[in-house]
N, C-alpha and C positions, 0 to 999 in steps of 0.2 A: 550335558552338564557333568562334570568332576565330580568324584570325591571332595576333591579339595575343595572347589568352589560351591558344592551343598554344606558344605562344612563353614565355609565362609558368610554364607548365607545364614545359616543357622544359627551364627554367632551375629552377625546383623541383629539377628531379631531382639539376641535378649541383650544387647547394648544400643538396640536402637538406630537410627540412621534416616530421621526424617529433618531435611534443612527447612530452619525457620529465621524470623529476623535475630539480629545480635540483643535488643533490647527485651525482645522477649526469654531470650536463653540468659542474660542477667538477672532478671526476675526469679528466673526455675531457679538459680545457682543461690539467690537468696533465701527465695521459699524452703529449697531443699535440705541447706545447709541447716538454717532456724529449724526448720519441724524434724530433721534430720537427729541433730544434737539434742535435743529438746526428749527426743522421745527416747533416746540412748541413756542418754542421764538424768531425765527426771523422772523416768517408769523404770528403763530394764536395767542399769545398776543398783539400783535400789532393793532387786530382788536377787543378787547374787548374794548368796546362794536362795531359792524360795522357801520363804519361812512357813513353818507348820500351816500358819491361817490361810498364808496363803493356797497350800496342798491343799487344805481341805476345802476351800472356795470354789478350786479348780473341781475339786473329790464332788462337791455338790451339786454342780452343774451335770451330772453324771459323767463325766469323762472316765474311761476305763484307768487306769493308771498313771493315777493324778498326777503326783511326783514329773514323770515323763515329760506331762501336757503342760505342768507348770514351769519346767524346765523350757519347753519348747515357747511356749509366751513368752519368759525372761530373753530367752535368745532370737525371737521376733522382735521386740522391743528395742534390746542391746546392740544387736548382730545389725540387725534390719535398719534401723536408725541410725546405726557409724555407715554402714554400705550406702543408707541414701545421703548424708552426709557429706559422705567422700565422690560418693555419683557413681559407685564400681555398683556394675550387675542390679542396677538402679532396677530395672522390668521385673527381675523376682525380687532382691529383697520389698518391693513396696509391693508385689503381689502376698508377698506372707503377710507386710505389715498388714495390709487392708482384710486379712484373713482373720488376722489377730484382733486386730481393731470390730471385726463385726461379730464374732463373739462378747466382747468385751461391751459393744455396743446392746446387741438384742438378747445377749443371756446373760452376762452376768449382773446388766442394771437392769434387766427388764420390769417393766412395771415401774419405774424407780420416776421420779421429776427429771424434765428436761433437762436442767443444771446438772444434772449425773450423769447425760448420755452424750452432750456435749463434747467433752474432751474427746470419747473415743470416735463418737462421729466425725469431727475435725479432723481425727489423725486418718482415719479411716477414709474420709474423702481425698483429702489430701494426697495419700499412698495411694490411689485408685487413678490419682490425675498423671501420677510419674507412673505408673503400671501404663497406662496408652500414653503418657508422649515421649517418655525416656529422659533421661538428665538431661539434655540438651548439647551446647556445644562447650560448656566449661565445665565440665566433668571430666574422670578416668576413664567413666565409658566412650566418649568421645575420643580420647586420647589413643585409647586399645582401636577405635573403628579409623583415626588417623594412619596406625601403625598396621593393623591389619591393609589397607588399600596399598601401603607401600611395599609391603613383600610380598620377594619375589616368590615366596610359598606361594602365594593365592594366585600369581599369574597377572598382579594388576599393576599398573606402571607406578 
């Protein structure tokens, strides 16, 4: 095996490359897009820039330098929600989401009624479903795994 083509493998992984029917990659494109948008603009905008309460929320949970860590949720949120969204690098941003989301879920509501763990459990499964099966075929990821097969970089027809 190449360079090139462990390289090209590699990039398989984190845009995915598993063919499934057309109706179900319609499905992922709506899912994606809704929880995608949804979690960009109704959490992680919201926190540009992270307000004091929220530092200190972050501060409470004992995270080392909260500021940072709360910087780092808003751009899981933000970041991670436009990328699943769009369907680009779909395998990590929905693995950060589903990172961000299971803090969110087990420490920062902990203890707290169902109805509070709700939302982050959803998003947090949700981002867990596109981390194993990737955007599907109507995404950018699929777009980049199109155009990678055709050059002549990678050696494939």
């Amino acid at each position: 095996m190449t360079v090139l083509s462990r390289s090209a493998s590699a990039l398989h992984v984190l845009i995915g490359a598993t063919p499934r029917e057309a109706s179900a990659d319609a499905a992922l494109l709506v899912l994606r897009v809704v929880t995608g948008l949804s979690l960009a603009l109704g959490h992680g905008l919201g926190k540009v820039p992270p307000s004091p309460g929220f530092v200190e929320t972050v501060g409470a949970l004992g995270f080392p330098a909260p500021e940072l860590f709360a910087w780092g949720a808003t751009a899981a949120e933000l970041g991670g929600g436009l990328l699943l969204a769009l369907g680009l690098l779909t395998r990590p941003a929905a693995t950060l989401v589903a990172g961000t989301m299971a803090v969110v879920t087990l420490a920062a509501n902990a203890g707290k009624a169902f109805g509070d763990l709700e939302l982050g459990l959803l998003y947090g499964v949700i981002a867990l479903v596109f981390a194993v099966l990737g955007a599907g075929r109507y995404s950018l990821d699929a777009a980049l795994r199109r155009r990678i097969a055709t050059s002549p970089v990678t050696g494939q027809p």
